[in-house]
C-alpha positions in Angstrom: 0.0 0.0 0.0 1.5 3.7 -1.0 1.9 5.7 1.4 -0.5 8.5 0.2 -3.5 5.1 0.5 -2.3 4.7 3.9 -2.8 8.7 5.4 -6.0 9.0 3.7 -7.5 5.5 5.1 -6.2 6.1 8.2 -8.1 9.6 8.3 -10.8 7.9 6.8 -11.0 5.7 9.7 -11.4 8.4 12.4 -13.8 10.3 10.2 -16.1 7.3 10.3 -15.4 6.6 13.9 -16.1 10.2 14.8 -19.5 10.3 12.9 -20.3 6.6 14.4 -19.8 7.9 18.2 -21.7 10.9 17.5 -24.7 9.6 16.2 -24.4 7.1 19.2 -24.5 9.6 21.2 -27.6 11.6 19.4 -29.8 8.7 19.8 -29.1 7.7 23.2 -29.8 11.8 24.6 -33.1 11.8 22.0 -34.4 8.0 23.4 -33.8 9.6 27.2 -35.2 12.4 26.7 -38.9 10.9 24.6 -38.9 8.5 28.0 -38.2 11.2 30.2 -41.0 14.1 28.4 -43.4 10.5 28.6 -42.4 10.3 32.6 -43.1 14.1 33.3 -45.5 14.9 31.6 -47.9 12.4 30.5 -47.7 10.3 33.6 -47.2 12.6 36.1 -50.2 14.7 34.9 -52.2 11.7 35.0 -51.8 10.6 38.3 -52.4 14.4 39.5 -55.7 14.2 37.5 -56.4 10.6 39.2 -55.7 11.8 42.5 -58.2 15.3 41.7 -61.0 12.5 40.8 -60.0 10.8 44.3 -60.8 13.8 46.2 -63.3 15.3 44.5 -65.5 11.8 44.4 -64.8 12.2 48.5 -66.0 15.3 48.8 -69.4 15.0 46.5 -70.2 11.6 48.6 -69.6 14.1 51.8 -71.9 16.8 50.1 -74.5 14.4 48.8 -75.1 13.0 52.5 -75.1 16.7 53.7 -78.4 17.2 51.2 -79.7 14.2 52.4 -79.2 15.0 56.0 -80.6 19.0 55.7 -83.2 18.2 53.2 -84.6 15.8 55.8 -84.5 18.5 58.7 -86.3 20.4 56.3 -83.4 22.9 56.6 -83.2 24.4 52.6 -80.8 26.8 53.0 -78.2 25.0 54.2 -79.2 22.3 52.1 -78.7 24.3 49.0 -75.1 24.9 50.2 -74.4 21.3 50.3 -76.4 20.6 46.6 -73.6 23.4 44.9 -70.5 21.7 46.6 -71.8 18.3 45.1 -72.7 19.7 41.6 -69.5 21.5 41.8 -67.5 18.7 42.5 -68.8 16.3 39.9 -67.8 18.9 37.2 -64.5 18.6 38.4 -64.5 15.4 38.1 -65.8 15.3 34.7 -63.7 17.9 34.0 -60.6 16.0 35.2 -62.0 12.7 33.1 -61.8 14.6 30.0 -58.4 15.9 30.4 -57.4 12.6 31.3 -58.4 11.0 28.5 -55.8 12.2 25.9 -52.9 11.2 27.9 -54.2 7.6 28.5 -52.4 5.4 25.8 -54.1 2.0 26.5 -57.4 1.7 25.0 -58.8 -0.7 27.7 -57.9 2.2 30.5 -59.7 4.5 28.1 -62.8 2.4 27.6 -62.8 2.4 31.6 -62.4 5.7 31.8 -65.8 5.8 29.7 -67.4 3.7 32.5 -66.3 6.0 34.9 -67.6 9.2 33.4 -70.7 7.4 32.6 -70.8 6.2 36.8 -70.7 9.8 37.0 -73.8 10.8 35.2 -76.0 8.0 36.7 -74.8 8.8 40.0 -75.5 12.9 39.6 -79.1 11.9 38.0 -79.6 9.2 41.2 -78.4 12.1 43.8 -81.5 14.1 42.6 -83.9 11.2 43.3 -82.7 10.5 47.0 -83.0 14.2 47.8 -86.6 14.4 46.1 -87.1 11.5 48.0 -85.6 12.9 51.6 -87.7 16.2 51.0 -91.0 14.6 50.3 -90.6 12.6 53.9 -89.6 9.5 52.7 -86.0 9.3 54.5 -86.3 5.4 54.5 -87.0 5.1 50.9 -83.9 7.7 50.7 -81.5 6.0 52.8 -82.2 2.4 50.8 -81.8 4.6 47.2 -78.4 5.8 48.8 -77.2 2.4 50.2 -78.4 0.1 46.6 -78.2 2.5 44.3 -75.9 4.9 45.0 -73.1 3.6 46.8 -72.0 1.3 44.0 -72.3 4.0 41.3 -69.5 5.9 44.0 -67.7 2.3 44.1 -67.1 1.6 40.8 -65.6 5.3 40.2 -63.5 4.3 42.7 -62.3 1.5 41.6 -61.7 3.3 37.8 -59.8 5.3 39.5 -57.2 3.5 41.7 -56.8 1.3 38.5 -56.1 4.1 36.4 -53.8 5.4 39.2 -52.1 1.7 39.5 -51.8 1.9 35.6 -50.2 5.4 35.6 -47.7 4.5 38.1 -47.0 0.8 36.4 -46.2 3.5 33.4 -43.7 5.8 35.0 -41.6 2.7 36.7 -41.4 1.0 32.8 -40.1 4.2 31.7 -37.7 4.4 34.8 -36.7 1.3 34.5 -36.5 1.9 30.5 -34.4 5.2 30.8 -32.3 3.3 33.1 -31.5 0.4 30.7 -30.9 3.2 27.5 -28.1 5.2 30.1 -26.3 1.7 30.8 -26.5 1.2 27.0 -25.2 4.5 25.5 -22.7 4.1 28.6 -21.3 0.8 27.2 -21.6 1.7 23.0 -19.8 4.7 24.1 -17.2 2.9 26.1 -16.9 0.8 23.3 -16.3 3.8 20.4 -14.5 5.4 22.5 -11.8 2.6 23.1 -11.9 2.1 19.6 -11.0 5.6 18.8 -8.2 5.5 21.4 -6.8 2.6 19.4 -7.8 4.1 16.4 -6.1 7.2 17.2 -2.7 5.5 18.4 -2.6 3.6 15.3 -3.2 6.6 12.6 -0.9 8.5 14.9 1.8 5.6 14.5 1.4 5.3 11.1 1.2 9.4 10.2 5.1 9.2 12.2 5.9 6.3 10.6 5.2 7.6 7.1 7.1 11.0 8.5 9.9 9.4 9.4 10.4 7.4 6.0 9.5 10.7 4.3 12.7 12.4 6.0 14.8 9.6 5.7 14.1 10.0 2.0 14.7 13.6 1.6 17.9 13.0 3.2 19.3 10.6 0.9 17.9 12.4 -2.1 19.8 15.9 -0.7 22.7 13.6 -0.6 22.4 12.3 -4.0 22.0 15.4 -5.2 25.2 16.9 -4.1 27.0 13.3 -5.1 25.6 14.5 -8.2 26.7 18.0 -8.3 30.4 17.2 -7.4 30.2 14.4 -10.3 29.1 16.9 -12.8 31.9 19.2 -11.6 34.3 16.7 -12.1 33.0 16.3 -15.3 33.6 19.7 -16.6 36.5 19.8 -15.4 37.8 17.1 -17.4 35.6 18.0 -20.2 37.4 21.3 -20.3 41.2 19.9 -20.0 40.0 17.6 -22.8 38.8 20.2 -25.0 42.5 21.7 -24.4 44.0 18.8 -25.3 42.2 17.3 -28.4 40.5 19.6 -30.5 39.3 16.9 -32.8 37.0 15.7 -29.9 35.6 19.9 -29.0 32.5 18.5 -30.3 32.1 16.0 -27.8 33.0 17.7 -25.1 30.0 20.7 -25.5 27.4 17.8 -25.7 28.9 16.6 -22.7 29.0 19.9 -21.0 25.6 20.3 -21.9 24.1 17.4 -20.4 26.0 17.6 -17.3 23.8 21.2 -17.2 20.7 19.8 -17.7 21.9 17.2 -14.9 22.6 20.2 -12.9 19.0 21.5 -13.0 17.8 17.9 -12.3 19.6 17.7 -9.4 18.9 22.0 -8.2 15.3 20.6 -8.8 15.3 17.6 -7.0 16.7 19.1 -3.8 13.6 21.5 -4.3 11.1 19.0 -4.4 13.0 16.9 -1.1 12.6 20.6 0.7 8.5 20.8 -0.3 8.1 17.1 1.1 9.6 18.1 4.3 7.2 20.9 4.5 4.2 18.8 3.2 5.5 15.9 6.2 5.4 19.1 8.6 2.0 19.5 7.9 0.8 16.5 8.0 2.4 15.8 11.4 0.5 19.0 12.5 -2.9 17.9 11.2 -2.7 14.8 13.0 -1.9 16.6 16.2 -5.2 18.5 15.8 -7.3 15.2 15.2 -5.8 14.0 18.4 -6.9 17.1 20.3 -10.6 17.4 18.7 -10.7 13.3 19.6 -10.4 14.3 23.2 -12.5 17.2 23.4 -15.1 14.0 22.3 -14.0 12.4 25.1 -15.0 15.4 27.4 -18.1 16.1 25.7 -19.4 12.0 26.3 -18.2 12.3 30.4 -20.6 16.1 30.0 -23.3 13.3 28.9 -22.8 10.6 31.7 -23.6 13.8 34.2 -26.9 15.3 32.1 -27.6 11.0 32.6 -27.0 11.0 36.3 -29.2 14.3 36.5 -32.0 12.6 34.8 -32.4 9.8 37.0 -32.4 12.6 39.9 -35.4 14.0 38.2 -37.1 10.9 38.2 -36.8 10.3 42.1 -38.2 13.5 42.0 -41.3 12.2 39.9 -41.5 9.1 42.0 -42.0 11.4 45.3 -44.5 13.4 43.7 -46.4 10.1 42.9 -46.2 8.6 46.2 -47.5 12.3 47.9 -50.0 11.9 45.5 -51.1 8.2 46.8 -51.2 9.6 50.6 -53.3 12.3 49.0 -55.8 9.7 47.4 -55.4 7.7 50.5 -56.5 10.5 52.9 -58.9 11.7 50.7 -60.6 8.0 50.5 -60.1 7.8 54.4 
């Protein structure tokens, strides 16, 4: 192999690496940070919306007994009071259903989230027929509408909702646990590129010096030829010329002679020019290879800059767990 092959397919070599480790690296930061956007946002948002329907499906059951209870003491006002909180608050439920509903990727826990928006509606429309009942003096026939009819409308909501709430949080540990299993990945393919590249980089850097060295080896012995040559050629009009004294049947001769030993003179003047440009071009090349090594470690830096923005991540998403189990005691004091 010449040696001009051997620069350009060891640079050839690092430019490929180089591209290879860097679009290693792009896809690793864009798969972390789709799982991580899916973690905070979606999920999170989900189980804050879960936990809204928790407390607000409390609060309504607490309102809804506090109509049933005033409207049977025949106490309106106060009654009235209790019939807003218990409107309000199954519009916020719906309210929270709806925005729930685009961030629920599963059809089933959509299709449940149907059920419990349509739980919602009977339950509302039932509420009205226990307090018409409660206000026309018929607190028996209230109290049974309340305990069969009712209760289980409440219950099933319920149940939607620490599903969806189990479903949410089964959704942020897979893409924990995903995020977790892309970091060791890019870790090790970029362990692995970036060995290569070490070795990679020793060996252009062996060869560039080895090529440099047989460059300047050759320059020398072509300077030295050269002046071999240009003492020769000396010699040789110096005898030409004696010769030309001595014998003038052989002047003819003699001028060819002197003549080519001119033209071997320029040969030679040029010869020494071109060994003085390949000492500059091995210069150069020596200092281009001392910038590759250079941009190959500020790669180096820039993948240790990425194992950090990795180790913040998985911060974040402690974080996201906390929230998530606050958000559980929430439910579970709101349900208490």
């Amino acid at each position: 192999m010449t040696i001009p092959r051997k620069l350009i397919g060891s640079f050839s070599g690092m430019l490929l690496l180089t591209l290879v480790l860097a679009y290693s690296s792009a896809s690793t930061s864009t798969t972390i940070q789709t799982v991580s956007d899916r973690a905070t946002q979606k999920s999170a948002r989900a189980l804050e919306l879960v936990g809204e329907i928790n407390t607000n499906l409390a609060n309504a059951r607490y309102s809804q007994r506090g109509v049933i209870l005033f409207s049977m003491v025949q106490d309106t006002g106060e009654a009235e009071v209790q019939r807003a909180k218990f409107q309000k608050e199954t519009e916020a439920i719906l309210a929270s259903a709806v925005e729930l509903r685009p961030l629920l990727a599963d059809a089933t826990r959509a299709r449940s989230l149907d059920d419990l928006v349509t739980a919602r509606r009977k339950w509302t429309e039932l509420s009205q027929e226990v307090v018409g009942a409660a206000v026309s003096g018929q607190p028996a026939v209230a109290m049974e509408m309340l305990k069969t009819r009712s209760r289980p409308l409440s219950a099933t909501m319920e149940k939607v909702a620490k599903e969806l709430a189990e479903y949410e949080r089964a959704q942020m540990k897979d893409a924990r646990d995903q995020v977790a299993t892309t970091i060791i990945h890019g870790k090790r393919i970029n362990g692995g590129l970036v060995f290569v590249a070490l070795c990679l980089g020793a060996l252009v850097l062996f060869v560039v010096r080895k090529v440099t060295s047989t460059l300047r080896s050759t320059a020398r012995r072509m300077a030295d030829i050269s002046e071999e040559v240009h003492s020769a050629t000396e010699k040789i009009s110096l005898g030409g010329a004696s010769l030309a004294a001595g014998a003038s049947e052989q002047a003819a001769a003699l001028e060819e002679t002197s003549a080519s030993s001119n033209e071997l003179s320029a040969m030679t003047a040029k010869g020494a020019e071109n060994s003085r440009v390949a000492a500059r071009n091995v210069a150069e090349s020596d200092h281009k290879m001392n910038q590759a090594v250079q941009s190959l470690e500020e790669m180096i830096t820039s993948m240790k800059r990425m194992d950090v923005s990795s180790a913040k991540i998985s911060k974040i998403i402690k974080v996201i767990d906390e929230i998530a189990f606050q958000t559980n005691i929430l439910a579970l004091n709101a349900a208490v």
